[in-house]
C-alpha positions as CSV (number, residue, x, y, z in Angstrom):
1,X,73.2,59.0,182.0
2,X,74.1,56.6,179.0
3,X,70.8,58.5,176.9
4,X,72.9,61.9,177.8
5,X,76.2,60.7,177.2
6,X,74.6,59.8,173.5
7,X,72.7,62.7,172.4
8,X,75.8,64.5,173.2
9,X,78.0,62.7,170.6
10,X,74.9,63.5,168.5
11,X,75.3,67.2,169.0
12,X,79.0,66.5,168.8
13,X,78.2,64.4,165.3
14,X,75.7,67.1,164.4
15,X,78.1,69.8,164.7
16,X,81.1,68.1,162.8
17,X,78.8,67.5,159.8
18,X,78.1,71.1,159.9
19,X,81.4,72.4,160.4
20,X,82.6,70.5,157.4
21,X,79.6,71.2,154.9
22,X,80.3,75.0,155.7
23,X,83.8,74.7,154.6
24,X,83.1,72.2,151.6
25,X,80.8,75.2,150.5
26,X,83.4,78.0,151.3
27,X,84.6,79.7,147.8
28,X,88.0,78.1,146.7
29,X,90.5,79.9,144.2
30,X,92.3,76.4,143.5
31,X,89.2,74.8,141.8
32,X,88.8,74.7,138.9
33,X,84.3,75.1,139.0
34,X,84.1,78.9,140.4
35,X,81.6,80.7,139.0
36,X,81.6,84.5,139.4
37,X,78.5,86.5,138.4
38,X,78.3,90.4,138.5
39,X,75.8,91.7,140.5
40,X,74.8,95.9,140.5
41,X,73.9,97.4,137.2
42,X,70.3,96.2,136.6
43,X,71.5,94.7,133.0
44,X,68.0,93.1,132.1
45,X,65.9,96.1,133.1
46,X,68.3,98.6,130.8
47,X,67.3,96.3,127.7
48,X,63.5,95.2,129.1
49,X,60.7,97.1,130.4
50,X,59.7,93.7,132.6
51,X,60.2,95.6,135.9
52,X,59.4,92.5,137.8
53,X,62.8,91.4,136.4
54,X,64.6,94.0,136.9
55,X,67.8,93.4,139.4
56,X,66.7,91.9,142.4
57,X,68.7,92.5,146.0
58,X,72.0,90.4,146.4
59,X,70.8,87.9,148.7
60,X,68.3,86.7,146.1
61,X,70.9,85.4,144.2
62,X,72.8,83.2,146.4
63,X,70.5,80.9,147.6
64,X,72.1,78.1,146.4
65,X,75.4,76.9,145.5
66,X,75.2,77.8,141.3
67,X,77.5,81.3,142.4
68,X,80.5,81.6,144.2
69,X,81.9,85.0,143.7
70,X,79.9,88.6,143.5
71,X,81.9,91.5,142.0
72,X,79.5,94.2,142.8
73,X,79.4,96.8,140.1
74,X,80.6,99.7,140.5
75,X,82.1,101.9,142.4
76,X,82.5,104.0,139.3
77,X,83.8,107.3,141.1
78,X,87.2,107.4,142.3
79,X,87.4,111.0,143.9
80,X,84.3,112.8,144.3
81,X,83.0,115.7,146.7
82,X,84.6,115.7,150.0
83,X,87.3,113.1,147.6
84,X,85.2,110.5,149.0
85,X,84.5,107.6,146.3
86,X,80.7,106.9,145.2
87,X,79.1,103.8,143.9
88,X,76.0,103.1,142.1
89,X,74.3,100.0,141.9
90,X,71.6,100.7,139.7
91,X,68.2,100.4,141.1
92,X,69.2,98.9,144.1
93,X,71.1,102.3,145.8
94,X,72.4,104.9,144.0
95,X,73.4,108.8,144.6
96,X,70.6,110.0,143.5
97,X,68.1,108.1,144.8
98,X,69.2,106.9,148.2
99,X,70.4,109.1,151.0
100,X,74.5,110.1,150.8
101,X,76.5,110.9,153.5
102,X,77.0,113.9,154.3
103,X,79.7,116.6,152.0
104,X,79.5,113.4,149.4
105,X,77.7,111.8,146.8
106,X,78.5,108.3,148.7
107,X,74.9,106.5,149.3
108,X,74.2,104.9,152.4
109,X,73.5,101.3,151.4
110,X,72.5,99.4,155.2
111,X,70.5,96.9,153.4
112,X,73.1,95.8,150.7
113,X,75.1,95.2,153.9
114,X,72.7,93.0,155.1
115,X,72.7,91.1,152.4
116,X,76.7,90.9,151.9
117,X,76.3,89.4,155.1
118,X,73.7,86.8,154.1
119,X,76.2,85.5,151.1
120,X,79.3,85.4,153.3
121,X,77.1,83.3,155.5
122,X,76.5,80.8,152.7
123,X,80.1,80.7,151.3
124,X,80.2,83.1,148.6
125,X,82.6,85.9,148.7
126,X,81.1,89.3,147.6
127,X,84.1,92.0,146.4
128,X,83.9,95.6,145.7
129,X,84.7,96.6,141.4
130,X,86.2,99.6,140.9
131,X,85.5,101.0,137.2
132,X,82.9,100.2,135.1
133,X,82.1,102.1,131.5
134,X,82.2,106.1,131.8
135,X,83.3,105.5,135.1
136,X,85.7,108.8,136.8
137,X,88.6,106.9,137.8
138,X,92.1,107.0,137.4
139,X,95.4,107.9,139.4
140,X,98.2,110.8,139.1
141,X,101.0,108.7,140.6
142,X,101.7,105.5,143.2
143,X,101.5,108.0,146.2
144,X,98.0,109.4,145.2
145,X,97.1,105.3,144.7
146,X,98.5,104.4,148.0
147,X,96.2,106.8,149.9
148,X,92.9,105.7,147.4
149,X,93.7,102.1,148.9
150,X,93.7,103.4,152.5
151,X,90.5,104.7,151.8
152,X,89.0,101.4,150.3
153,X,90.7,99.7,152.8
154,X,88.7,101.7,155.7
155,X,85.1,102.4,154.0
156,X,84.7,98.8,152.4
157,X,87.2,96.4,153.6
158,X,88.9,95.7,157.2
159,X,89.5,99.3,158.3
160,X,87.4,101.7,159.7
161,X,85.4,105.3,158.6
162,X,82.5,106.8,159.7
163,X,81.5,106.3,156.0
164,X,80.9,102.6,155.4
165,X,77.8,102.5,152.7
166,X,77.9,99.2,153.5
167,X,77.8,99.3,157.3
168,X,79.7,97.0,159.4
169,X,79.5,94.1,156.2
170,X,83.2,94.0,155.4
171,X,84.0,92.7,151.3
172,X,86.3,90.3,150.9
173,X,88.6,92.0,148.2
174,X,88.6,94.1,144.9
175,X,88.1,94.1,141.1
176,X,89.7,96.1,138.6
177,X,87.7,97.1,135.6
178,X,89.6,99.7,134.2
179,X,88.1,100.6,131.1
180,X,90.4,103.3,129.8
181,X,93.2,105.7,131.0
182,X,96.4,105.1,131.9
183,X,98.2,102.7,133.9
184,X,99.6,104.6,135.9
185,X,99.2,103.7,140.4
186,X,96.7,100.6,139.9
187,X,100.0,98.2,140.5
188,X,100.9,100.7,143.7
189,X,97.0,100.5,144.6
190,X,97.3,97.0,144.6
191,X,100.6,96.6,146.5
192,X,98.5,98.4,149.5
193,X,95.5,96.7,149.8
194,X,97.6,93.7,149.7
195,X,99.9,95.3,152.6
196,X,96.6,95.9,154.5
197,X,95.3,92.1,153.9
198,X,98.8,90.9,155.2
199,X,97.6,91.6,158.6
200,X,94.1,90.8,158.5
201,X,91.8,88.0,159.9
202,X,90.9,86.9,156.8
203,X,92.2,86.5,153.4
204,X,91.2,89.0,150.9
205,X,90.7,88.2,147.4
206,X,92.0,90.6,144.1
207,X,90.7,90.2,140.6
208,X,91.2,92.4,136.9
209,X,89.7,92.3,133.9
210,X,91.1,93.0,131.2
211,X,90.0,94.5,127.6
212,X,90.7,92.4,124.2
213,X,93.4,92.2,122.6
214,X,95.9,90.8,124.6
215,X,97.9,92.4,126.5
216,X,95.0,95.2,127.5
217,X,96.3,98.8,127.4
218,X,95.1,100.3,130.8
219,X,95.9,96.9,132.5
220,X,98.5,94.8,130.7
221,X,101.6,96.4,132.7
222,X,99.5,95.8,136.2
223,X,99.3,91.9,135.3
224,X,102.8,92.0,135.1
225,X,103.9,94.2,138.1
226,X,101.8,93.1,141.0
227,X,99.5,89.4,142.2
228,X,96.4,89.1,141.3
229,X,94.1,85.7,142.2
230,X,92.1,85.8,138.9
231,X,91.6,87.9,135.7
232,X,88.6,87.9,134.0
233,X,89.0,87.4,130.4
234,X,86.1,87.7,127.4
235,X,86.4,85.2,125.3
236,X,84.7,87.0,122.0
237,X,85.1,87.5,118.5
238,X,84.2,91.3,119.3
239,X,86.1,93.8,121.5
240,X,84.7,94.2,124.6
241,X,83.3,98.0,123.6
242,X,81.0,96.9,121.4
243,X,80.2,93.1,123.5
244,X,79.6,94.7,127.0
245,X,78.6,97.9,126.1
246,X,77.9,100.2,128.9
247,X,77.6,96.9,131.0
248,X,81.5,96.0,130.6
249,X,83.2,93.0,132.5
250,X,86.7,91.9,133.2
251,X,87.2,89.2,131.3
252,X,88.4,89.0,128.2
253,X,86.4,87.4,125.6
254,X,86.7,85.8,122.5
255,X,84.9,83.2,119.7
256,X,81.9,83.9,118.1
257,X,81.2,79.9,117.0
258,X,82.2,77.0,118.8
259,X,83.3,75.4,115.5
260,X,85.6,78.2,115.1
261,X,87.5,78.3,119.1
262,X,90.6,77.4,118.0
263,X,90.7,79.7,115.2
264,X,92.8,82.6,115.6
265,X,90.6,85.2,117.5
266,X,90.8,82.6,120.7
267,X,93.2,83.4,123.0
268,X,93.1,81.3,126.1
269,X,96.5,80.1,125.6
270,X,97.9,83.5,125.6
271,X,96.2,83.9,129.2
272,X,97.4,80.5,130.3
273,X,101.1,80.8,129.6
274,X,101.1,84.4,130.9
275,X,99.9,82.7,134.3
276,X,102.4,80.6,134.7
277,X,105.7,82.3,133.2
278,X,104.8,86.0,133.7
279,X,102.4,86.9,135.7
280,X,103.8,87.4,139.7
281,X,101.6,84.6,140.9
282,X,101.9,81.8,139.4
283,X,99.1,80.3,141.0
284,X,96.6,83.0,139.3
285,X,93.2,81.4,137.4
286,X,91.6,82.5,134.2
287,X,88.1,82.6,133.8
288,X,86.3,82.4,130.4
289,X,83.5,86.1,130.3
290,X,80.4,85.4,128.6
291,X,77.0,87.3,128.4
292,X,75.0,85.5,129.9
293,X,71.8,85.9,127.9
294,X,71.5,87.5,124.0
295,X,70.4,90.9,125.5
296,X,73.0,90.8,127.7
297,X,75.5,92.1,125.4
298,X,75.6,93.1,121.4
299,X,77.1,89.9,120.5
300,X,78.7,86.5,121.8
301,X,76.0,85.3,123.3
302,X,76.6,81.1,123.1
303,X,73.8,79.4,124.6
304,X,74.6,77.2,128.0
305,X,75.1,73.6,125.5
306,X,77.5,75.3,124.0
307,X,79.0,77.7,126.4
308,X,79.2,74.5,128.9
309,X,81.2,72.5,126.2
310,X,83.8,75.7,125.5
311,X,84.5,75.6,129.0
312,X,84.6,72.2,129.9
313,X,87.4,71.5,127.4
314,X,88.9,74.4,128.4
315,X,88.7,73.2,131.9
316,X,90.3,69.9,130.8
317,X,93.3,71.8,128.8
318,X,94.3,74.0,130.7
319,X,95.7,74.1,134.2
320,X,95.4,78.0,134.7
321,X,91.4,77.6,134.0
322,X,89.6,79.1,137.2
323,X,86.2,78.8,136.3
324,X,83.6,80.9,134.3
325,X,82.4,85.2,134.7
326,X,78.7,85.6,133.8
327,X,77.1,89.5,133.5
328,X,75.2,89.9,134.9
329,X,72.9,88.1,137.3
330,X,70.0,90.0,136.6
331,X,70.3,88.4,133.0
332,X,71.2,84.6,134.1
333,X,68.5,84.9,136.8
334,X,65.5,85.1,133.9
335,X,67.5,82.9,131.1
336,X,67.0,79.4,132.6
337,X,69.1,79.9,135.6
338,X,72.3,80.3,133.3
339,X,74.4,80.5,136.3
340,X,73.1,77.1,137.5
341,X,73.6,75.5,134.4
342,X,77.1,76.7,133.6
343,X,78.0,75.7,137.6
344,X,76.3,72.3,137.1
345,X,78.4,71.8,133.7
346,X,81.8,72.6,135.3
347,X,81.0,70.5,138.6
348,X,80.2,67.7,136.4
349,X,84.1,67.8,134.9
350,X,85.5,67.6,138.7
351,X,86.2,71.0,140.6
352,X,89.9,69.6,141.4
353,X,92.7,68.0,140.0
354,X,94.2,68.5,137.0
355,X,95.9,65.9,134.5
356,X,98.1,67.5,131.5
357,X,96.7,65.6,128.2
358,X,99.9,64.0,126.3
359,X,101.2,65.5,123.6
360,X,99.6,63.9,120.6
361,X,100.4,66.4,118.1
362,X,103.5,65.6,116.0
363,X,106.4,67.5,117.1
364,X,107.3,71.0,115.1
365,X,110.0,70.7,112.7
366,X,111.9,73.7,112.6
367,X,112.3,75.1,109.1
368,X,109.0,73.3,108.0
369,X,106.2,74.6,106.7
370,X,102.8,74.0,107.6
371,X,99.5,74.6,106.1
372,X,96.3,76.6,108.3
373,X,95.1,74.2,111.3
374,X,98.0,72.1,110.9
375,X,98.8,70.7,114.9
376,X,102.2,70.6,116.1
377,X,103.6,69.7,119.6
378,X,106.2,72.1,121.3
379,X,107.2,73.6,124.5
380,X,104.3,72.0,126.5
381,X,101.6,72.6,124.2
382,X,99.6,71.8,121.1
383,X,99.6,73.9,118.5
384,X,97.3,75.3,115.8
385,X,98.4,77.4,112.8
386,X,96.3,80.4,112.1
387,X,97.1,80.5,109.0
388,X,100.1,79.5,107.2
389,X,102.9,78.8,109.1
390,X,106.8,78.3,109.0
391,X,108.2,80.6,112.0
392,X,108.9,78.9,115.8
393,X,105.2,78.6,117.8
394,X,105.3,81.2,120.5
395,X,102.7,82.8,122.4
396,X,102.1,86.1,120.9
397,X,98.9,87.9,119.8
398,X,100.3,88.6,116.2
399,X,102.4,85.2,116.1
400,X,101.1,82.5,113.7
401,X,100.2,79.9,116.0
402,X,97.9,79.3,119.0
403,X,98.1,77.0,121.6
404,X,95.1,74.7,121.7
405,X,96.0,73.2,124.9
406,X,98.9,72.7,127.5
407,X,100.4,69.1,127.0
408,X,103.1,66.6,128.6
409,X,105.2,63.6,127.6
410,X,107.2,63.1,124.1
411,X,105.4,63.9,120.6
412,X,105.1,61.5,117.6
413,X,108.5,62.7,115.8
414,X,107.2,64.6,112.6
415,X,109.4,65.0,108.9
416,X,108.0,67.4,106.5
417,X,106.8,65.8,103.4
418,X,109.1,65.8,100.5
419,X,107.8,67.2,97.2
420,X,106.0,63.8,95.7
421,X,107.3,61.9,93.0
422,X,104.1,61.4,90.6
423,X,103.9,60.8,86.7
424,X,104.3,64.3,85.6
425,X,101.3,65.0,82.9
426,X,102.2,65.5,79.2
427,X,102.5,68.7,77.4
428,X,104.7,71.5,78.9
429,X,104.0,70.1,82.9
430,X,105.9,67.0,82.0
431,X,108.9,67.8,84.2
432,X,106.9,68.9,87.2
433,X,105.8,66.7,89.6
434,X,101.9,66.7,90.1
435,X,101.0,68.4,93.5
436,X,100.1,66.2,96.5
437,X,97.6,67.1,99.5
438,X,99.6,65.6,102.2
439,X,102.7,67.1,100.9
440,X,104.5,70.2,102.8
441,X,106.2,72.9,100.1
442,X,108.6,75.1,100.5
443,X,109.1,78.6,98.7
444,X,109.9,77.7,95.4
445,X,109.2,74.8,94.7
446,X,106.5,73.3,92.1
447,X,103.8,71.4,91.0
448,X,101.2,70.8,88.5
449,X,97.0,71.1,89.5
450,X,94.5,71.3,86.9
């Protein structure tokens, strides 16, 4: 009795254990260590003829814990024949090489299924993106949008059709990567699969990214009209035609050299104070894009030192930072595991919690002017000039400050320099004052140099 009675508290033990690893392994949107890898385009074998490289199924890549969110890529036909949608995922299942159901050019994918399965299993969540580079999408109006989600809703998420590519596997949300077009329906698409979530058994999970500069074109007015859980953003020097090429990502990327982050081309501040005074959810998280190898896109390739130290600091100014977007996981798969090295950086800076840094910049001084990569403290951030600066720091793409990170408590108080006092040198500079590198000038004013 008594050796019963205590191998079932084992089982009981056993079981608890379990039961709370599977949910300390279950993707969470609050953390701030998600990684989210695109997975469906074959990127390696478009740029390399190792076909033993080339994309490998799903479930290969989420054997471990480096990857927490799949956007599979893409569903690149909105209304095809029979207006059914189509995907192609590369050499995995695609419409021309894989059997479509009938009247469509919708491939039956069972074994994609299978392996959706497999990663919901392990705590990933695997959504559906709708777009891609070339792709046929678009919408007429909100009521032709409205029925497009019912149709999502039904053949890939918690509805029913007789035309489910990836059988009874059901996705756990969408991705916008809306390339081009107009904006027109994508905030009414969203309203509706959100209408159908409302109800479901599970929660579902909505994403964007959007194209540099900020705000994006097709998608800028959608960020502002409807709730998304995380955008996507590419932090490069490029635009993201030329970075992700055919391969595109939403994210929206910036910085060419670490040296240079701060400089004006990085934009992370722009995302973070959209997140928390615009956008409809204020609990929304930005993740930094990146290639994630050098043939993974035409430039901004960082490698994972420096990538790692970009986002850790990121991580640790920032309170809108979600995590980091890799494309694609053919490429991190053969580059070192890039995935698992970007994951292991971020889960080394804490996946929770979040402590403002103080504000150590001196405070702005309206009316003063300040030279390029001067720092000033204001409205809950630290600021960098651009360039020169005189005007209030706001958050604006064309504005001449960026913020460098989000910040709390009171500034060091801050008085512009007066014009210096010097011995004036002889000859006709005797009555100007000689110029001074800590001093701040204003428009007319003078001083001798040289």
């Amino acid at each position: 009795m008594a050796k019963s009675l205590c191998f079932a508290i084992y089982l009981w033990v056993a079981f608890a254990i379990a039961l709370l690893l599977k949910v300390s392994l279950a993707f969470d949107n609050t953390r701030f260590d998600n990684v989210a890898v695109y997975w469906g385009q074959n990127s390696y074998g478009a740029t390399h003829s190792d076909v033993a490289n080339f994309q490998k199924p799903l479930s290969v890549y989420c054997q471990d814990d480096a990857i927490d969110v799949f956007p599979i890529a893409f569903l690149n036909t909105f209304f095809g024949p029979g207006n059914v949608p189509s995907i192609n995922l590369a050499n995995i299942c695609n419409p021309t090489d894989n059997a479509t159901f009938p009247g469509t050019s919708l491939p039956n994918c069972a074994s994609v299924g299978n392996d959706i399965k497999t990663c919901q299993a392990k705590g990933k969540i695997v959504t559906l993106s709708l777009g891609g580079a070339g792709g046929a999408v678009g919408f007429s109006s909100d009521a032709q949008a409205e029925t497009f989600a019912d149709t999502i809703w039904n053949t890939f998420l918690g509805g029913t059709s007789t035309t489910r590519p990836f059988g009874d596997a059901v996705l756990d949300g969408v991705d916008l990567d809306i390339e081009g077009g107009s904006p027109t329906g994508y905030a009414a698409f969203v309203n509706a699969i959100r209408s159908h979530a409302s109800g479901a058994s599970k929660q579902y999970f909505v994403s964007a990214a959007p194209q540099c500069p900020f705000p994006d074109a097709s998608l800028g007015s959608v960020l502002n009209a409807t709730s998304f859980d995380a955008v996507y953003t590419i932090m490069s020097a490029d635009s993201r035609t030329s970075i992700w090429h055919k391969y595109d990502t939403l994210f929206i990327q910036r910085s060419g050299r670490h040296a240079d982050i701060f400089q004006k081309d990085w934009d992370f501040g722009l995302w973070d104070d959209w997140a928390r005074q615009t956008s409809p959810n204020p609990n929304v998280k930005i993740y930094i894009g990146a290639p994630a190898s050098s043939t993974a896109a035409g430039s901004g390739y960082q490698d994972i030192s420096t990538l790692s130290s970009i986002a850790v600091q990121m991580r640790n100014s920032f309170p809108s930072f979600g995590g980091v977007m890799l494309w694609d996981a053919s490429q991190a798969y053969v580059n070192g595991r890039y995935d698992l090295g970007i994951k292991n950086a971020l889960s080394a800076a804490g996946g929770i919690g979040f402590t403002y840094p103080a504000c150590t910049a001196p405070a702005f001084v309206a009316g003063a002017n300040y030279q390029g990569g001067s720092q000033v403290s204001f409205d809950g951030y630290i600021w960098q000039a651009k360039f020169f600066a005189s005007s209030t720091p706001v958050n604006t793409p064309s504005g001449e400050w960026s913020a460098i990170s989000a910040c709390s408590g009171p500034s060091p108080t801050s008085t512009p320099t007066s014009v210096p006092t010097a011995a004036p040198t002889a000859g006709s500079c005797a009555s100007i004052a000689a110029w001074s590198s800590s001093a701040v000038y204003t428009g007319g004013q003078q001083a001798t140099f040289k």
